[in-house]
C-alpha positions as CSV (number, residue, x, y, z in Angstrom):
1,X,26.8,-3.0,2.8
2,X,25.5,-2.9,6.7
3,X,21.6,-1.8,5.0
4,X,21.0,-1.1,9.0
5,X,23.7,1.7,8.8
6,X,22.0,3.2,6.0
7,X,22.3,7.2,7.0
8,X,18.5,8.5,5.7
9,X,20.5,12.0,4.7
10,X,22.2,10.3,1.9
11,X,19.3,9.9,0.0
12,X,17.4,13.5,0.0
13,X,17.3,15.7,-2.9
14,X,15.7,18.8,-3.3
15,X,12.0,18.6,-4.0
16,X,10.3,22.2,-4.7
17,X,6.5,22.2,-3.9
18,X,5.6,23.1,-7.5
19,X,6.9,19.5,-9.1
20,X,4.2,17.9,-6.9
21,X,1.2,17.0,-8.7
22,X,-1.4,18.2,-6.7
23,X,-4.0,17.3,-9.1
24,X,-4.1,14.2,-11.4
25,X,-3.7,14.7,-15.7
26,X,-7.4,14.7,-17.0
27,X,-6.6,11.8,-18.1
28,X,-4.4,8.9,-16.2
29,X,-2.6,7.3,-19.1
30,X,-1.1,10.3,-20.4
31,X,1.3,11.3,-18.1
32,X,4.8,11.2,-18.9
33,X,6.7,7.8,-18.1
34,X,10.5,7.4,-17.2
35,X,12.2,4.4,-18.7
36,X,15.3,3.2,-17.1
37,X,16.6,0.5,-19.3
38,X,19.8,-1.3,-17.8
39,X,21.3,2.2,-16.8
40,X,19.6,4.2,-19.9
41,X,17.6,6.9,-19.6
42,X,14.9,8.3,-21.8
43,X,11.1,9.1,-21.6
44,X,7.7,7.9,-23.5
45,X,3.9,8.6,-22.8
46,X,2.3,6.0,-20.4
47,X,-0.4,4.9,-22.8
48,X,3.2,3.1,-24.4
49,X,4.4,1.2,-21.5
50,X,4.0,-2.2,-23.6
51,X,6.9,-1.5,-25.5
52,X,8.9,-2.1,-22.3
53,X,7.2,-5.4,-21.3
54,X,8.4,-8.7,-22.4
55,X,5.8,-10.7,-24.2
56,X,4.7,-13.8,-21.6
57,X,6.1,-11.9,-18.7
58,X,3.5,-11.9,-15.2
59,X,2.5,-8.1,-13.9
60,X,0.9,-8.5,-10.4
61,X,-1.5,-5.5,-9.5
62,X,-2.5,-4.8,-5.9
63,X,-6.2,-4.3,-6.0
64,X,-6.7,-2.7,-2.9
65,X,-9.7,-0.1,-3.1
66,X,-8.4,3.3,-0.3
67,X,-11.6,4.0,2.6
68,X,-13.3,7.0,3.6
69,X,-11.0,6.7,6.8
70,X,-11.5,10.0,8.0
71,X,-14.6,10.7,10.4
72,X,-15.3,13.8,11.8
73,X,-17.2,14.6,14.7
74,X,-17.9,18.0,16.4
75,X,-17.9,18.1,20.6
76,X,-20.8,20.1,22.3
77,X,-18.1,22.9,23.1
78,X,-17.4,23.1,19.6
79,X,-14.5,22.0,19.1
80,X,-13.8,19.6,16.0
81,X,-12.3,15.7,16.7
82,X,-11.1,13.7,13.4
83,X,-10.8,10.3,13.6
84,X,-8.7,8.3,11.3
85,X,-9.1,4.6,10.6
86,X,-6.0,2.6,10.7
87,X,-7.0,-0.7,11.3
88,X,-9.6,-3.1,12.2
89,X,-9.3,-4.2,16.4
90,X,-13.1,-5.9,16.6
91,X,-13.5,-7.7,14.2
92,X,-9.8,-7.8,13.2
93,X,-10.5,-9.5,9.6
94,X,-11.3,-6.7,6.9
95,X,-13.4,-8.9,4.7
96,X,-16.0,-9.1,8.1
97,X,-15.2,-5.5,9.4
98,X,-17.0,-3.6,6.2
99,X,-19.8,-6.6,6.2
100,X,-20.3,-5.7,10.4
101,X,-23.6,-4.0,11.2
102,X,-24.2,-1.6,14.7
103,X,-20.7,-2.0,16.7
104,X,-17.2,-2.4,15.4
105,X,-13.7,-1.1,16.9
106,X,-10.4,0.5,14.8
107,X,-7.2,1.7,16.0
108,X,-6.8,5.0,14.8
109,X,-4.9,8.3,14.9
110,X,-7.1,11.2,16.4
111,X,-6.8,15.0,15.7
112,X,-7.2,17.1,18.2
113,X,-7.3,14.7,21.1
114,X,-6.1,16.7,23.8
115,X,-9.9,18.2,23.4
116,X,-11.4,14.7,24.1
117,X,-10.6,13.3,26.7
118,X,-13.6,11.2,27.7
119,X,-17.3,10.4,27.1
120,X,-18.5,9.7,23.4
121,X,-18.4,11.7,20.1
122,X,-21.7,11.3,18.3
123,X,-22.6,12.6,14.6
124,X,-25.3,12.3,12.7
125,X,-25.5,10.7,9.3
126,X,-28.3,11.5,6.8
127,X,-28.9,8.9,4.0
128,X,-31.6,10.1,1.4
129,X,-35.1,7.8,1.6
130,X,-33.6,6.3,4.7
131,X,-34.0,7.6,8.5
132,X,-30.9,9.5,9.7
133,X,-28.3,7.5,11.4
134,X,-26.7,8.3,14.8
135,X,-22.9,6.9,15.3
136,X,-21.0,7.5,18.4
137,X,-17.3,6.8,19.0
138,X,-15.9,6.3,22.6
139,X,-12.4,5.6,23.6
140,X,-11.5,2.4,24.8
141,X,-9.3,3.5,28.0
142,X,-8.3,0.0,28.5
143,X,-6.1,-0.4,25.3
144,X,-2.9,0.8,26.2
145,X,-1.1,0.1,23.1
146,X,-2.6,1.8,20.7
147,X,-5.4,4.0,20.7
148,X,-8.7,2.0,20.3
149,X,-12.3,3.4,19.6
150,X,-15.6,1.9,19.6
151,X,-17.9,2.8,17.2
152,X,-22.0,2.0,17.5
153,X,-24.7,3.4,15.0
154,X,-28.2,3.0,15.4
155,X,-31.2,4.0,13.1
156,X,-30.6,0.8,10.3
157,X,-30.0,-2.6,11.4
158,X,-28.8,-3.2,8.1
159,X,-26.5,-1.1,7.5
160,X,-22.9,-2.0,6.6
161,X,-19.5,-0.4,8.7
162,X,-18.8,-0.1,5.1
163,X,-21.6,1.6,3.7
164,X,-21.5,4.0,6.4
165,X,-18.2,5.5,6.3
166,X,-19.0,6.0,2.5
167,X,-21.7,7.8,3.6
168,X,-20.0,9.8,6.3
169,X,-16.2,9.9,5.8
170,X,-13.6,11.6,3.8
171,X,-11.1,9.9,1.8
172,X,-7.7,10.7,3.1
173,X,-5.5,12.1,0.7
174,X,-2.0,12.5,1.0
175,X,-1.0,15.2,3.7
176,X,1.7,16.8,1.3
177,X,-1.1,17.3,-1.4
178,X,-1.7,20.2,1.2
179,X,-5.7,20.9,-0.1
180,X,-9.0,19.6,1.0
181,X,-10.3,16.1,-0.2
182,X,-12.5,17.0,-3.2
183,X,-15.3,15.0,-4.6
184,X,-13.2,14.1,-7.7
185,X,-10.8,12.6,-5.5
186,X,-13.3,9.5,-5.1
187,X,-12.6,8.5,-8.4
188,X,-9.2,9.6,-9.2
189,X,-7.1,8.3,-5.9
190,X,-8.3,5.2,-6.8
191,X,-7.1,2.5,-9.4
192,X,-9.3,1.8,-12.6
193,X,-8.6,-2.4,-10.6
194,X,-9.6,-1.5,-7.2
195,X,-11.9,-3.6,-5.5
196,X,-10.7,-4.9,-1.8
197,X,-11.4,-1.9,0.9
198,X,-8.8,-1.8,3.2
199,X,-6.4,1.0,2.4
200,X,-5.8,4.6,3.8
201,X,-3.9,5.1,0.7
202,X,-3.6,4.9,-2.5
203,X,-1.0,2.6,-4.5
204,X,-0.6,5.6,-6.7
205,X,1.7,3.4,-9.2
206,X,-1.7,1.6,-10.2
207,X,-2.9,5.1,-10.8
208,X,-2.1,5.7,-14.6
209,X,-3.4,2.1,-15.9
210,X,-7.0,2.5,-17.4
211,X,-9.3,0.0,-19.1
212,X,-7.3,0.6,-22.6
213,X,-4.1,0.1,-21.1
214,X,-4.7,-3.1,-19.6
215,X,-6.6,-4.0,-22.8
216,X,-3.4,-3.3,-24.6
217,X,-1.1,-5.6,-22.1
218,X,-3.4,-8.4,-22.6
219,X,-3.4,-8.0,-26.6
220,X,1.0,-8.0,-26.0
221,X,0.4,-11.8,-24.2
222,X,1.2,-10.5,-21.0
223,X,-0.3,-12.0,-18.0
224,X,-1.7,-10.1,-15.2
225,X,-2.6,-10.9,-11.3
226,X,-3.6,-9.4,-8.6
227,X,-2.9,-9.5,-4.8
228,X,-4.2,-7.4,-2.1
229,X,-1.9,-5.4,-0.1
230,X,-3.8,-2.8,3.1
231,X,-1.5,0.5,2.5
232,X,-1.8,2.1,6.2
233,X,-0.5,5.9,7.0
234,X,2.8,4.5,7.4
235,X,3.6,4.7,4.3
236,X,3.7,8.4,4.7
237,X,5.6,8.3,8.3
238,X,9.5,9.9,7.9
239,X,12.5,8.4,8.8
240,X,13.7,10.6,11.5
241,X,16.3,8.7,12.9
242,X,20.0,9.4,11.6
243,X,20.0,5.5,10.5
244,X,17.5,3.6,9.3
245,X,18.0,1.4,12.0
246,X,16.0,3.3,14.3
247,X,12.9,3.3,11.9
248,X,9.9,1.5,12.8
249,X,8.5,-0.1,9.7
250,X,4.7,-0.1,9.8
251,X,2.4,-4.0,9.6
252,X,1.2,-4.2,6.5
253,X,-1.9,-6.9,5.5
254,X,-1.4,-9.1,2.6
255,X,-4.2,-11.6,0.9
256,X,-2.7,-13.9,-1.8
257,X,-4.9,-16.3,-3.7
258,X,-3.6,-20.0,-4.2
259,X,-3.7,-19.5,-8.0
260,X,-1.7,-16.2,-8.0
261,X,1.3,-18.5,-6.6
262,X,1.0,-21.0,-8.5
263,X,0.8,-18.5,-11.3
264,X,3.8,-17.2,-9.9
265,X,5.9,-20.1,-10.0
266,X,4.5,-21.2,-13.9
267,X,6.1,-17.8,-14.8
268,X,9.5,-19.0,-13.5
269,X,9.1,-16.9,-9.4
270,X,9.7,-13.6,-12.3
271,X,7.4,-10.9,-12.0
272,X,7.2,-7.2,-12.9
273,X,5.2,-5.4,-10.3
274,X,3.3,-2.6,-10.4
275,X,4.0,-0.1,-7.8
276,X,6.3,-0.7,-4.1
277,X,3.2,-2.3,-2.3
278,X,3.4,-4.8,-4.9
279,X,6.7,-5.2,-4.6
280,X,6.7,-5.9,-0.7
281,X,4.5,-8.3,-1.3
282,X,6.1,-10.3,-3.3
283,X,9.2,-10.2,-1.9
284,X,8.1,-11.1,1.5
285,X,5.9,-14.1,0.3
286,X,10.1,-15.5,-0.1
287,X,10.5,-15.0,3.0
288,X,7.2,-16.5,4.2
289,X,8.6,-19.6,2.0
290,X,11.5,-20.2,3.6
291,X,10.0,-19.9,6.9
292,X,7.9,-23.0,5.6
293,X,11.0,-24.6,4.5
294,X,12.2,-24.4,8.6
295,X,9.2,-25.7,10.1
296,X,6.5,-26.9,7.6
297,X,3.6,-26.9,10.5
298,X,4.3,-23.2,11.1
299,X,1.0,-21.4,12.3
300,X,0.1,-19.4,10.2
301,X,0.6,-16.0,12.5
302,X,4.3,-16.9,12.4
303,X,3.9,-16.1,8.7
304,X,4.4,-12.6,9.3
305,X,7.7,-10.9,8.0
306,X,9.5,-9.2,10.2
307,X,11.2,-5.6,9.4
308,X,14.9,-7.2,9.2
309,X,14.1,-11.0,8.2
310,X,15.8,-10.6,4.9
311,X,18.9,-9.5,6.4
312,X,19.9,-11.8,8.8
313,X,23.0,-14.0,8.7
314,X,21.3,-16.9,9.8
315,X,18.5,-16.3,7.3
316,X,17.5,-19.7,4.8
317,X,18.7,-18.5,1.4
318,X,17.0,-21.3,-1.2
319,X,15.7,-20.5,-4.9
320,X,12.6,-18.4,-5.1
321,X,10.8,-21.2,-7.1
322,X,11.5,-23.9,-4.2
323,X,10.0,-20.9,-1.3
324,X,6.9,-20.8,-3.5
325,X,6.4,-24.1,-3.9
326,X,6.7,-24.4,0.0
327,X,4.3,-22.0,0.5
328,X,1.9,-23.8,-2.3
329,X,2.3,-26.9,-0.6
330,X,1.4,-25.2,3.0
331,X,-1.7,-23.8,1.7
332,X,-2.7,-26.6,0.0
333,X,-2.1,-29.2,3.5
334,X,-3.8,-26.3,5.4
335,X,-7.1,-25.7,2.9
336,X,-5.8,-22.6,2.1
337,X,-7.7,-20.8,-1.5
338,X,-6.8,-17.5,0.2
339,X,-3.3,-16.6,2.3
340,X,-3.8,-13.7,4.6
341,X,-0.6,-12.8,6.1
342,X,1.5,-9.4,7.2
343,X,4.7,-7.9,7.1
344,X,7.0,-5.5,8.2
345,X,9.6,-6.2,5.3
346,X,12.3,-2.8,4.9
347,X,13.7,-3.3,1.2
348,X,17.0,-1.1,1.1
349,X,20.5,-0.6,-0.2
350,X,21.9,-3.9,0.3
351,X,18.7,-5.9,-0.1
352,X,18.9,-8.9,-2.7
353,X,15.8,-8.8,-4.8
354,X,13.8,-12.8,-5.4
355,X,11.4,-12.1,-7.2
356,X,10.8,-8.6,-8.7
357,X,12.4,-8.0,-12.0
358,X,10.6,-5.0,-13.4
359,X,9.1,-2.0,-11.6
360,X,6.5,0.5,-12.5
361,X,6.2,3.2,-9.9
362,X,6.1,7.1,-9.4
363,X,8.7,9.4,-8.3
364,X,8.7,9.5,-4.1
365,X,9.5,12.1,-1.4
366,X,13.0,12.5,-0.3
367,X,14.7,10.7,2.4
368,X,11.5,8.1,2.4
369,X,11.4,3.9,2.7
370,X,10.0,4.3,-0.9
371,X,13.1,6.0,-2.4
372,X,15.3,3.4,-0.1
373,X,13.6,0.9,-2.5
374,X,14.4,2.1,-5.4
375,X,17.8,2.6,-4.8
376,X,18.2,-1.0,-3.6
377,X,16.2,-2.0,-7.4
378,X,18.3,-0.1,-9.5
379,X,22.1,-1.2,-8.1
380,X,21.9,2.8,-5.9
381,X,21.7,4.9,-9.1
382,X,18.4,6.6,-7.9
383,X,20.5,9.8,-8.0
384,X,20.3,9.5,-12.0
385,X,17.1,8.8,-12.2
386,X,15.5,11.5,-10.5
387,X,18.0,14.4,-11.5
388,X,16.9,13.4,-15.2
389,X,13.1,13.5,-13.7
390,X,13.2,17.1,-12.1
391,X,15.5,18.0,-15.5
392,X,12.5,17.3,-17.8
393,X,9.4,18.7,-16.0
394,X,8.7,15.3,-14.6
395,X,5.1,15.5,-11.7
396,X,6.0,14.1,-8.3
397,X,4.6,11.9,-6.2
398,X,1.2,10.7,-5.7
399,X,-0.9,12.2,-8.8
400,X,2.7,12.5,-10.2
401,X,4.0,10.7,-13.6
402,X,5.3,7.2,-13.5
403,X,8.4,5.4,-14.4
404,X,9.5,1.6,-15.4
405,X,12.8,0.5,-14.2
406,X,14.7,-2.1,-15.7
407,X,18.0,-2.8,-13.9
């Protein structure tokens, strides 16, 4: 199959607005789950999703924690400028982004920008028992790439970027959820694991786990890690072009630990992952093996995984185990613990799946990168799958019910 020639109408399928959760269960681990089980279809409750994982198998989590990315500002003429976080410029690194105190820069996406065209935005942000805060944001009109801002706040030396967009932002919830962000939100749109800030959304597959669930996967002797993978709006951006071609896959940041991969290859380079962020992950750490294999002194920028790597004919095709034992032994000649990498990976139709060999994940929108993934996990019988979904009252997307797939 030429996955480039992939035409993005072949895989839509009629979505009324009703099947999408706009609101989670009360509680997380009892929606309904899909099991597709080597073709067979069938359904269970989540709170049973055990009984489809092999005792001493690996589950990887991504533990990214979403940020109250949206900023709001109001001009002197009135009118209303949102700002949304994308990702860190100055200081590029997350980890010392959310630790910076009094100046930091983002690229972003801005709403209503045709109302701001220069001069700075300022807000001020009230913190009980503290004095108020003042934070401006001003265009850098020397970025021509992307759209840059500079952010100062005065009024606490002390006080974190991180600590003030909790204070002052909104989390971004999906744009098809079409409602306001509500304060239950803070809790729900995030995983019961999440603890990295980075992301602008949700990896909603991690959204049905709780503490007795995970409690009950480590009483079945089944091992669980975690990497960290930044989801950025992209995830939400449509394929408009005719073939997936001429779709732009977004950069997304990955952080590894030494011990997950080494982890990883005890467990035979098998994992089931929990949700597609994980699974882009995994798959591209392959890829960032095999670049290793070519030139073992490869800086680490050069890491990065490209949006049609996997797909090249002159690609390096070697067994999973021997691309994460490359990458061990880089990390371990570098003085590595952590690997903090990116990637652009597009897993489609035609793709050859390493490492993944279980996936939990919800039910995506139509004509999406998401539901290109699926179809590449489960041999192109997505069609099945999601007919028997909207045939049994099955939620959609986001706050929507989940599904493990076993091809």
């Amino acid at each position: 199959m030429d996955t480039k020639h992939i035409r993005i109408k072949d895989y839509n399928y009629d979505l009324p607005d009703e099947r999408i959760a706009k609101f989670p269960l009360p509680q997380r681990d009892q929606s309904k789950l899909l099991v597709y089980n080597h073709g067979d279809i069938s359904q269970d409750v989540f709170t049973n999703i055990t009984r489809y994982l092999p005792q001493g198998a690996l589950m990887v989590f991504n533990n990214t924690k979403v940020i109250q990315a949206r900023l709001h500002f109001r001009k002197d003429t009135g009118s209303l400028i949102e700002i949304f976080l994308l990702e860190p410029a100055l200081p590029a690194d997350y980890e010392q982004m959310f630790q910076t105190t009094n100046a930091c820069s983002w690229y972003c996406m801005v709403g209503n920008l045709k109302k701001w065209k220069t001069g700075a935005l300022t807000t001020i942000v009230d913190i009980p028992g503290q004095p108020p805060v003042t934070l401006t944001a001003e265009r850098d009109l020397s970025c021509d790439t992307a759209l840059k801002i500079d952010f100062k706040w005065r009024g606490d030396d002390k006080l974190s970027f991180a600590e003030l967009i909790d204070k002052v932002g909104e989390l971004p919830i999906p744009p098809y959820l079409n409602r306001n962000t509500q304060e239950s939100d803070k809790t729900t749109y995030q995983t019961v694991y999440s603890k990295v800030k980075g992301s602008v959304a949700a990896p909603t597959a991690g959204l049905h786990f709780t503490q007795r669930v995970l409690s009950d996967i480590d009483q079945h002797g089944i091992d669980r890690e975690e990497l960290t993978l930044h989801v950025g709006a992209g995830t939400f951006k449509p394929v408009k072009s005719d073939e997936i071609e001429g779709h732009a896959m977004h950069t997304e940041y990955v952080s590894v630990r030494l011990s997950t991969l080494e982890k990883l290859l005890k467990h035979n380079c098998e994992a089931i992952a929990v949700g597609t962020t994980s699974v882009r992950t995994l798959e591209s750490l392959y890829y960032m093996g095999c670049k290793v294999m070519a030139d073992a002194n490869i800086a680490l920028e050069k890491l990065h995984v490209n949006q049609w790597e996997p797909y090249a004919p002159t690609a390096i095709n070697i067994k999973p185990a021997e691309a994460i034992g490359q990458l061990i032994a880089y990390m371990q000649r570098n003085n590595l613990p952590t690997l903090h990498s990116s990637t652009q990976i597009i897993i489609a139709p035609g793709y050859n799946y390493k490492i993944v060999k279980r996936l939990v994940t919800n039910f995506h929108q139509p004509q999406s990168t998401l539901l290109l993934l699926v179809s590449a996990f489960v041999g192109g019988n997505w069609k099945n799958i999601y007919r028997y979904a909207l045939d049994n009252d099955f939620r959609f997307l986001s706050y929507g019910d989940s599904s493990i797939l076993i091809p």
